[in-house]
LOROZA-449630 format. One record per residue (C-alpha): residue number from 1; chain; residue in one letter; z, y, x. Coordinates in steps of 0.2 Angstrom, whole numbers, padded with zeros to 4 digits, always signed. Layout:
% LOROZA-449630
+-----+--------+--------+-------+-------+-------+
: num : chaine : residu :    up : north :  east :
+-----+--------+--------+-------+-------+-------+
: NUM :      A :      a :     Z :     Y :     X :
...
+-----+--------+--------+-------+-------+-------+
//
This chain:
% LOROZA-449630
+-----+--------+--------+-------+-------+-------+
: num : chaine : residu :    up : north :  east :
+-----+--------+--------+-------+-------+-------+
:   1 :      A :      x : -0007 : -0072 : -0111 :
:   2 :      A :      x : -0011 : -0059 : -0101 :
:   3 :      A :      x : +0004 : -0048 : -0092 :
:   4 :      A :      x : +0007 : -0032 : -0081 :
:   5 :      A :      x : +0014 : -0037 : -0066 :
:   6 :      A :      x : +0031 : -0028 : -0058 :
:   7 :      A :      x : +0026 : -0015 : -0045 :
:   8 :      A :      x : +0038 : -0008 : -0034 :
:   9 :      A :      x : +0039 : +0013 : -0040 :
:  10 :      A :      x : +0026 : +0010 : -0051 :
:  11 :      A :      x : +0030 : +0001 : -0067 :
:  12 :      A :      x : +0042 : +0014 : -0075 :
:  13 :      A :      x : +0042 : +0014 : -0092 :
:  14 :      A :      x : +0031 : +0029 : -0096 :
:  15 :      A :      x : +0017 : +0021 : -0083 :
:  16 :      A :      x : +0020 : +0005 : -0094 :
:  17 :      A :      x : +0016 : +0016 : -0111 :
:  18 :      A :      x : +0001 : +0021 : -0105 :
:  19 :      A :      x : -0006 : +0005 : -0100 :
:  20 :      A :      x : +0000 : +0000 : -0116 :
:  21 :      A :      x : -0007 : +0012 : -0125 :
:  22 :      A :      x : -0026 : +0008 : -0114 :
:  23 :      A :      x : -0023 : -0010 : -0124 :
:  24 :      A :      x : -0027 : -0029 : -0121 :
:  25 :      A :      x : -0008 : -0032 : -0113 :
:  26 :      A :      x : +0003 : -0044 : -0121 :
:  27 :      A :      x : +0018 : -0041 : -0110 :
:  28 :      A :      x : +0024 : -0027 : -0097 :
:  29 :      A :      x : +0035 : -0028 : -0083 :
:  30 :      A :      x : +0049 : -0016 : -0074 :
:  31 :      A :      x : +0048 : -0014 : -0057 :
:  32 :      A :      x : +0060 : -0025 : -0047 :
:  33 :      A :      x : +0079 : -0022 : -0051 :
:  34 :      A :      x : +0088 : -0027 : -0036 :
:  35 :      A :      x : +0106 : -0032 : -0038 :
:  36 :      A :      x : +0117 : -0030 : -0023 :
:  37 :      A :      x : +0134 : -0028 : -0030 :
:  38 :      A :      x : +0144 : -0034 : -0042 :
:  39 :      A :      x : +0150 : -0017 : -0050 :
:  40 :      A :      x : +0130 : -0009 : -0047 :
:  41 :      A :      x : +0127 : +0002 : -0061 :
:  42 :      A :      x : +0112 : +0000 : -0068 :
:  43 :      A :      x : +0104 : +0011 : -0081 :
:  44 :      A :      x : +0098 : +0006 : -0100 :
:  45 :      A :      x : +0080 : -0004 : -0099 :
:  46 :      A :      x : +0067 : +0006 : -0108 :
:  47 :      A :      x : +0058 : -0007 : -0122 :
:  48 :      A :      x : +0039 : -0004 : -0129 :
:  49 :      A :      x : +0032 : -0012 : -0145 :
:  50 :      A :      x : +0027 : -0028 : -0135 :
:  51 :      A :      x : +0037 : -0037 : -0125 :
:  52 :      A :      x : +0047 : -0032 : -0109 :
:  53 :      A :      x : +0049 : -0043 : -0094 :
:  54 :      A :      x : +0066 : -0037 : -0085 :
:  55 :      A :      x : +0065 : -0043 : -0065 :
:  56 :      A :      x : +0076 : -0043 : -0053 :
:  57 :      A :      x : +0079 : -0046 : -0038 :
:  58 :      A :      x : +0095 : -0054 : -0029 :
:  59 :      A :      x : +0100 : -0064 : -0014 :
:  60 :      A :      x : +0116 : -0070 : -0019 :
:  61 :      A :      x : +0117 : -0080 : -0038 :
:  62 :      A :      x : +0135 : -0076 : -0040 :
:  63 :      A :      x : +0132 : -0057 : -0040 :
:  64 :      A :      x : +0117 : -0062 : -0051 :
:  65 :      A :      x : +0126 : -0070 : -0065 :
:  66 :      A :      x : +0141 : -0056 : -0065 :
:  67 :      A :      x : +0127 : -0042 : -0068 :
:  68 :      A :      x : +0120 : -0052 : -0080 :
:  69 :      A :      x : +0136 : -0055 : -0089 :
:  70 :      A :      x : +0140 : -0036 : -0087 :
:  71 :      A :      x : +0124 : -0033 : -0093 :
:  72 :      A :      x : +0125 : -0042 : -0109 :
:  73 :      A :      x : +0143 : -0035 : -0111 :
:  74 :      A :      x : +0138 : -0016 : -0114 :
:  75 :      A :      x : +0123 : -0019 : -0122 :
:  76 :      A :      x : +0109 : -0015 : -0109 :
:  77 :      A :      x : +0102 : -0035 : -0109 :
:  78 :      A :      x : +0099 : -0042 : -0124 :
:  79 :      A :      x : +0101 : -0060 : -0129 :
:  80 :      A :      x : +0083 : -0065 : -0132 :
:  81 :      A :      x : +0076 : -0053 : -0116 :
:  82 :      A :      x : +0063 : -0060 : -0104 :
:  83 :      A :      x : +0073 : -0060 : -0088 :
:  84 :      A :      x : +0062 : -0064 : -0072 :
:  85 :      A :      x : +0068 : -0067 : -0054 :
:  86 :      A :      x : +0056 : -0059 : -0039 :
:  87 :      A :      x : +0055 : -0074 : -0024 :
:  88 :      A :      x : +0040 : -0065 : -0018 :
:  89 :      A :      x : +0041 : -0046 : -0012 :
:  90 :      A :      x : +0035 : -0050 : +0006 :
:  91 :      A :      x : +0044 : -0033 : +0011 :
:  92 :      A :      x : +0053 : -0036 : +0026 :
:  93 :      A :      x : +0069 : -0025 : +0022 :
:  94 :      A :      x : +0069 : -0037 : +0007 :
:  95 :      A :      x : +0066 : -0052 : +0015 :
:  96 :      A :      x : +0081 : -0048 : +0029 :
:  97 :      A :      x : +0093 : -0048 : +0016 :
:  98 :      A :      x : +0087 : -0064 : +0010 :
:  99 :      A :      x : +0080 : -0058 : -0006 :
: 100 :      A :      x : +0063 : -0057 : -0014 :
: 101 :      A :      x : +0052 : -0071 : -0005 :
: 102 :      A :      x : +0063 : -0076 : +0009 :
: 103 :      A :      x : +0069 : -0088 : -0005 :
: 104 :      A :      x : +0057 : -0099 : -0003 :
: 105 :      A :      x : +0064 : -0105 : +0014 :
: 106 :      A :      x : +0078 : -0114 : +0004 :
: 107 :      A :      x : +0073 : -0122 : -0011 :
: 108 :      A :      x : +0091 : -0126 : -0016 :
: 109 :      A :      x : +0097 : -0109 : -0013 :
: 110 :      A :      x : +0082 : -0105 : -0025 :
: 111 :      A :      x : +0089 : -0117 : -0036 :
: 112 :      A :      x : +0107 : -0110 : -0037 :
: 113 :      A :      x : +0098 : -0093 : -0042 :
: 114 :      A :      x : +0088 : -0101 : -0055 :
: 115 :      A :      x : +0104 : -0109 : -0063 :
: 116 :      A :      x : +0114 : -0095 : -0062 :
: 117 :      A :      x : +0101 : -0087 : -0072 :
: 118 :      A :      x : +0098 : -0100 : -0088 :
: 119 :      A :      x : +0119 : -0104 : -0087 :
: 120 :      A :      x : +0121 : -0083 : -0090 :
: 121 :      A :      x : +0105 : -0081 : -0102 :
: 122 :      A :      x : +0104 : -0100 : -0114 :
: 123 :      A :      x : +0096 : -0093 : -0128 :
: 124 :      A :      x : +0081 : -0080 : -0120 :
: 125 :      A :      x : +0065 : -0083 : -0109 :
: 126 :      A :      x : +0067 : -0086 : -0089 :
: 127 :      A :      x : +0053 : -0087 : -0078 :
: 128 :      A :      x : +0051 : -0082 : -0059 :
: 129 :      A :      x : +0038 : -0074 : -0049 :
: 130 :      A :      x : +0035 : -0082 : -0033 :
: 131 :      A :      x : +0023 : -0086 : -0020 :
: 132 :      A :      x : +0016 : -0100 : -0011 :
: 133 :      A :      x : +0030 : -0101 : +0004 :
: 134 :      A :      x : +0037 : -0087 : +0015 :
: 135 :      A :      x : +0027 : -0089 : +0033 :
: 136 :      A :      x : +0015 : -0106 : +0029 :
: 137 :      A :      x : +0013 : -0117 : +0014 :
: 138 :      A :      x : +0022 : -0130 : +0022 :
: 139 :      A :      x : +0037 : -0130 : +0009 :
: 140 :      A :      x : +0024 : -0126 : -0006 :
: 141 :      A :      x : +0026 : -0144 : -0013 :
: 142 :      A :      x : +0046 : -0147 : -0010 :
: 143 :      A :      x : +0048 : -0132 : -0021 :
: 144 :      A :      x : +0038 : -0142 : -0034 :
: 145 :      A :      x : +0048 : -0155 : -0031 :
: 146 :      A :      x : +0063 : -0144 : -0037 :
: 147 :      A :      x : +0054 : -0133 : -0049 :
: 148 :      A :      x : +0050 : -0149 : -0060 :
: 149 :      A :      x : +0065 : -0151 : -0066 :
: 150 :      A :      x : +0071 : -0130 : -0067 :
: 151 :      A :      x : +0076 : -0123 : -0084 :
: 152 :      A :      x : +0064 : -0111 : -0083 :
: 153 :      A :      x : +0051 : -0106 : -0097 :
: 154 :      A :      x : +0039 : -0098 : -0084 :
: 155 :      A :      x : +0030 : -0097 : -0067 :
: 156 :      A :      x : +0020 : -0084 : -0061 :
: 157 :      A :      x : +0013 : -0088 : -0043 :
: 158 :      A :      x : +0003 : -0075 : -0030 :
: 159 :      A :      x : -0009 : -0088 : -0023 :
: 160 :      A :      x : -0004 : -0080 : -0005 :
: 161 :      A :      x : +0012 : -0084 : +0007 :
: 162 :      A :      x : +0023 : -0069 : +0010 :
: 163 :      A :      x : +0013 : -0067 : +0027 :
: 164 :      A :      x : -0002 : -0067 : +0021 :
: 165 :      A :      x : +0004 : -0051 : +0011 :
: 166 :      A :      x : -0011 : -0043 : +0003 :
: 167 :      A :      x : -0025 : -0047 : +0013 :
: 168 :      A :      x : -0030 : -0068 : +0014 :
: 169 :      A :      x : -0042 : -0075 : +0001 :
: 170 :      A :      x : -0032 : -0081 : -0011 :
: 171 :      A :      x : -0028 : -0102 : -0013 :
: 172 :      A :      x : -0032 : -0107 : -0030 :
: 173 :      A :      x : -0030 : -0124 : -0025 :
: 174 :      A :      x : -0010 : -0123 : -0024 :
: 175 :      A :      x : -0011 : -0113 : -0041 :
: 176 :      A :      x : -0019 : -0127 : -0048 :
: 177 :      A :      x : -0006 : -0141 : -0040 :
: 178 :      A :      x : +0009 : -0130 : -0048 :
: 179 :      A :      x : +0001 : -0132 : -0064 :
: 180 :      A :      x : -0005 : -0150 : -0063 :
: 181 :      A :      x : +0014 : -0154 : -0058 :
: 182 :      A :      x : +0026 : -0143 : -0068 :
: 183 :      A :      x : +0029 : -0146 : -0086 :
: 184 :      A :      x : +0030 : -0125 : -0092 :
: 185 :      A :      x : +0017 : -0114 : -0093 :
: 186 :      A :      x : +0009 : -0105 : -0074 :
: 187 :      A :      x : +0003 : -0088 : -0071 :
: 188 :      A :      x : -0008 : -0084 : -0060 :
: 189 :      A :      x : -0009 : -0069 : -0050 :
: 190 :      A :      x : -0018 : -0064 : -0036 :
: 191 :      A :      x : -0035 : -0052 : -0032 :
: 192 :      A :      x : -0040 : -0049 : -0052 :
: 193 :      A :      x : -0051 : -0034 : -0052 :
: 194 :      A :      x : -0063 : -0039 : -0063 :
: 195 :      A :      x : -0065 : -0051 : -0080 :
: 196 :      A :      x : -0076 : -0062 : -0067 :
: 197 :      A :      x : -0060 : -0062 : -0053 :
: 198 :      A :      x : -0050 : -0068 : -0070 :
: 199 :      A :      x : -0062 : -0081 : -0076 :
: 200 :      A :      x : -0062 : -0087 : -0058 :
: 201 :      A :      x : -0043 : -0090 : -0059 :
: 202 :      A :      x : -0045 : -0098 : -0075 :
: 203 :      A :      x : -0059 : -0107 : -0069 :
: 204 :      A :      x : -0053 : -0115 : -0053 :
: 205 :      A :      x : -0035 : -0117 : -0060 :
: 206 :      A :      x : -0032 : -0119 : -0077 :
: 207 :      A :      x : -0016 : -0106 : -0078 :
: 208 :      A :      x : -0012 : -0102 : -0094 :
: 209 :      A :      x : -0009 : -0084 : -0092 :
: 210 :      A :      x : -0015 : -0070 : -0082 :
: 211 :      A :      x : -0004 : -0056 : -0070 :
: 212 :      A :      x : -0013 : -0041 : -0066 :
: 213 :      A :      x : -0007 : -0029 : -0056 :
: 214 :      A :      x : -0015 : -0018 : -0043 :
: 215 :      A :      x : -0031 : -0023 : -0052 :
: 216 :      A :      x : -0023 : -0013 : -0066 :
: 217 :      A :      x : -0021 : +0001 : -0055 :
: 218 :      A :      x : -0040 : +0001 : -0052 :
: 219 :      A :      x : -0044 : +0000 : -0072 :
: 220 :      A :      x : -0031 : +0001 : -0084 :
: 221 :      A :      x : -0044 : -0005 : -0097 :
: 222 :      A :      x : -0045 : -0022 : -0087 :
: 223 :      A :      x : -0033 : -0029 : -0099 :
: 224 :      A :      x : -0046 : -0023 : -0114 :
: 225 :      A :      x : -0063 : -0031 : -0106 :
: 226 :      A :      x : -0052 : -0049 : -0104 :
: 227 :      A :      x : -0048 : -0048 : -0120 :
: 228 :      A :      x : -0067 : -0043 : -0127 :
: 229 :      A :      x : -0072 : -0057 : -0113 :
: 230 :      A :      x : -0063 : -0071 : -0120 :
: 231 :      A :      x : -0071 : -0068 : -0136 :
: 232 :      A :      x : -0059 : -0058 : -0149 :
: 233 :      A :      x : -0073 : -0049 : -0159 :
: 234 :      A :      x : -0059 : -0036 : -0167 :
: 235 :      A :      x : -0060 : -0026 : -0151 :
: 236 :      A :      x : -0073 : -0011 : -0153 :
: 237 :      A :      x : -0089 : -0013 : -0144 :
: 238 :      A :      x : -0092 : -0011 : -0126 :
: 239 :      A :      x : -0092 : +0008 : -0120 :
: 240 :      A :      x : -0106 : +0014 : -0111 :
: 241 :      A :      x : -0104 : +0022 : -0095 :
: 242 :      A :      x : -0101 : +0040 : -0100 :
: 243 :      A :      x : -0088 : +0034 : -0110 :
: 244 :      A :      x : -0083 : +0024 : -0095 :
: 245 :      A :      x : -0081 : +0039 : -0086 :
: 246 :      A :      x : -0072 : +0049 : -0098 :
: 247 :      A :      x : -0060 : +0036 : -0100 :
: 248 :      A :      x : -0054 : +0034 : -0082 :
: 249 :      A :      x : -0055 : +0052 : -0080 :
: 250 :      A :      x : -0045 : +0055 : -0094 :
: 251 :      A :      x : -0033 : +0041 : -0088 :
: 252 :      A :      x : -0030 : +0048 : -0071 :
: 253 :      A :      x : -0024 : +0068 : -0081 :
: 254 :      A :      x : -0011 : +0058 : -0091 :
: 255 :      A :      x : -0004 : +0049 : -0074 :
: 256 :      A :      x : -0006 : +0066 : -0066 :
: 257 :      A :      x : +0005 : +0074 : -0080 :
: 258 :      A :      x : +0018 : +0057 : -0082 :
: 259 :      A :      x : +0021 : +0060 : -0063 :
: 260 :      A :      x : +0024 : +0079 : -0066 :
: 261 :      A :      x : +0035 : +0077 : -0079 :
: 262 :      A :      x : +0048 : +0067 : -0070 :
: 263 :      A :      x : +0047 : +0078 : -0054 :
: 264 :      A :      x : +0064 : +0089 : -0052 :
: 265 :      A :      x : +0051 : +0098 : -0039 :
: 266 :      A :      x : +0037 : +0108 : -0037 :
: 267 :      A :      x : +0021 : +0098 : -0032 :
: 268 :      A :      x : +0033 : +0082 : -0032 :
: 269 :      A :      x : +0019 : +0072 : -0041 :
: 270 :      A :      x : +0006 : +0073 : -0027 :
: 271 :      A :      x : +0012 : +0062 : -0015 :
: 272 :      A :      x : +0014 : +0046 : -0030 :
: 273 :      A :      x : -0003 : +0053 : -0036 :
: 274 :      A :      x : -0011 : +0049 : -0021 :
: 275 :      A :      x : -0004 : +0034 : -0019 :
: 276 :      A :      x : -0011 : +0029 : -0037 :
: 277 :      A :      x : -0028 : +0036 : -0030 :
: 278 :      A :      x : -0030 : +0024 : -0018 :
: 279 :      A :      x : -0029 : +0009 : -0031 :
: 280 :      A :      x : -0038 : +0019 : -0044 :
: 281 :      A :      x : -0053 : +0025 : -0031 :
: 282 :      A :      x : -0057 : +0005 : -0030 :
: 283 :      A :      x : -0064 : +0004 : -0045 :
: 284 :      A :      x : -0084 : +0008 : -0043 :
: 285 :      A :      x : -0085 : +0019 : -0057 :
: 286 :      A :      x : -0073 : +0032 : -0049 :
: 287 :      A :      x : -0077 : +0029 : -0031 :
: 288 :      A :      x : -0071 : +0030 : -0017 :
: 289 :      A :      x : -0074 : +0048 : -0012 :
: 290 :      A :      x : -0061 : +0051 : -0026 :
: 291 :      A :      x : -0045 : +0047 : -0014 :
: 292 :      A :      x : -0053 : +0055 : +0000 :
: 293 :      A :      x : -0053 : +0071 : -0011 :
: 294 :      A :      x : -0036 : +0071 : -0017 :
: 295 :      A :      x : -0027 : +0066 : +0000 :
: 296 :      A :      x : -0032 : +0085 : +0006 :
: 297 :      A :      x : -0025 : +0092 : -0007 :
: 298 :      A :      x : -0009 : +0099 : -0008 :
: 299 :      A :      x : -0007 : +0108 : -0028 :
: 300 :      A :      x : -0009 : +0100 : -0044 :
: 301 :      A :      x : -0021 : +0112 : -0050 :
: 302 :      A :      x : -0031 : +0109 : -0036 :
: 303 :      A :      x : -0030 : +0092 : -0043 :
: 304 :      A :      x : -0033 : +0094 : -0062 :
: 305 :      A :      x : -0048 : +0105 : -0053 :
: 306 :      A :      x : -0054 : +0090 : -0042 :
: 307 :      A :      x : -0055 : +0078 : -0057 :
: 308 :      A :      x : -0061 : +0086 : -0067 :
: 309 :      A :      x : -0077 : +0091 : -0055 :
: 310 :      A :      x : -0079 : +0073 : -0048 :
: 311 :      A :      x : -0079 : +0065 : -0067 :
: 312 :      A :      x : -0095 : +0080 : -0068 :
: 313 :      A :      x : -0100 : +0073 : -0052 :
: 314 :      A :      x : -0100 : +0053 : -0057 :
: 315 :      A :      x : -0109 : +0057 : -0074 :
: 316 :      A :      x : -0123 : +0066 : -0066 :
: 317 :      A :      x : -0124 : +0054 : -0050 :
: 318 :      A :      x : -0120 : +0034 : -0058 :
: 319 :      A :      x : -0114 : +0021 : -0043 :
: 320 :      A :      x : -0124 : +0007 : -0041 :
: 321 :      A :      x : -0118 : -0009 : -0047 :
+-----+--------+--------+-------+-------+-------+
//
């Protein structure tokens, strides 16, 4: 199984089309849905033709349970929806409230969350998407301890602690324990770039899905090689690199205009496209010097101009792998 991970102002619906519509994922996933109140309103979720993981995030289960209750109520949740609860955001506004991975400091508190989730939603998947502790890895196994006997369908784990944020090696070794110990399905998620970062989770862990998230910022045709990778031979054959090119290219017009489209202002896109750019400039094929053109720019023609130019630019000067 392999998933789009929940990214914080990224994972709207119509970024979610488009990596849909790149192919190889199997399920996509909001951005967190944080739940604070219990009369927040909340607008309709936005389903695709594969499946739809709805996260949220809360830090108290009674205020959980009314929204998903209320939810059910008017229509917006259905029945036999995914519903995923975040226990690792390592923001620290997050984390102050108690939400997001600051859960992970109380494994019972953790608990009532996950039971106030299955008692409100019997009949459809639950999972969460945690990490491997908030500030060490010293409570890692007493949340196994509780998490073998959850109601829960799924686990995703970030093979990092909430300190470690985005930047420690990842510790495959914990992944592996989670699914050595807990009788559902693990996830890994973690530093996938490439099919080999994938086949080294698989490898040294024996999840039996794959997250990918910033890794599908860098190529949103990651999803596509796993799937040609594992062997399923209906897949076209491999492109070559100018077709490479004109893929990613072409990929980065259609964020460009999504972002324009839901902009109430002029030139509102450009600051979420260059956050974009820095994800998309790691893969090797665009390059680096693709982020480092677009932060000076301050138009989007200047940057329909500047792709345009640098896809010239990579076609007639390859990187070097």
């Amino acid at each position: 199984m392999l998933l789009l991970a929940p990214m914080e102002g990224i994972t709207r619906p119509e970024f979610r089309d488009l990596i849909i519509d790149c192919g190889g994922v199997d399920v996509v996933a909001t951005e967190f849905i944080r739940v604070s109140g219990y009369k927040q309103k909340l607008k309709p979720f936005v389903r695709h033709r594969i499946p739809l993981q709805i996260q949220f995030m809360s830090s108290q289960p009674d205020i959980l349970a009314t929204n998903i209750r209320r939810l059910k109520k008017i229509g917006y949740l259905k029945d036999d929806d995914w519903i995923d609860l975040n226990v690792g955001c390592p923001s620290r506004r997050v984390n102050s409230s108690g939400a997001g991975a600051a859960l992970l400091k109380q494994p019972d508190r953790l608990k009532q969350h996950i039971d106030a989730l299955r008692e409100n939603h019997p009949d459809g998947p639950c999972s969460i998407k945690m990490r491997l502790g908030c500030d060490s890895t010293e409570n890692f196994e007493p949340l196994l301890d509780m998490l073998e006997s959850a109601p829960l369908d799924f686990l995703s784990i970030h093979g990092r602690t909430r300190s470690d944020m985005y930047s420690s090696p990842i510790r495959f070794e914990k992944i592996a324990l989670a699914v050595k110990r807990l009788p559902f399905p693990v996830v890994g998620n973690g530093e996938i770039w490439s099919v080999d970062d994938a086949q080294k989770m698989l490898e040294e862990t024996s999840v039996r899905g794959l997250m990918i998230g910033r890794g599908a910022l860098a190529d949103p045709y990651l999803f596509t090689a796993l799937r040609r990778a594992f062997g399923e031979q209906s897949l076209p054959e491999h492109r070559d690199y100018t077709e490479r090119v004109d893929e990613l290219f072409d990929f980065s017009h259609r964020v460009l205009s999504m972002l324009e489209s839901r902009q109430h202002r002029q030139n509102g896109a450009i600051g979420p496209f260059k956050e974009f750019s820095v994800w998309f400039s790691r893969n090797p094929i665009v390059g680096s010097e693709f982020f480092q053109g677009v932060k000076r720019l301050q138009h989007i023609g200047e940057i329909r101009t500047f792709i345009d130019t640098h896809a010239k630019l990579r076609l007639s000067t390859p990187y070097s792998s």
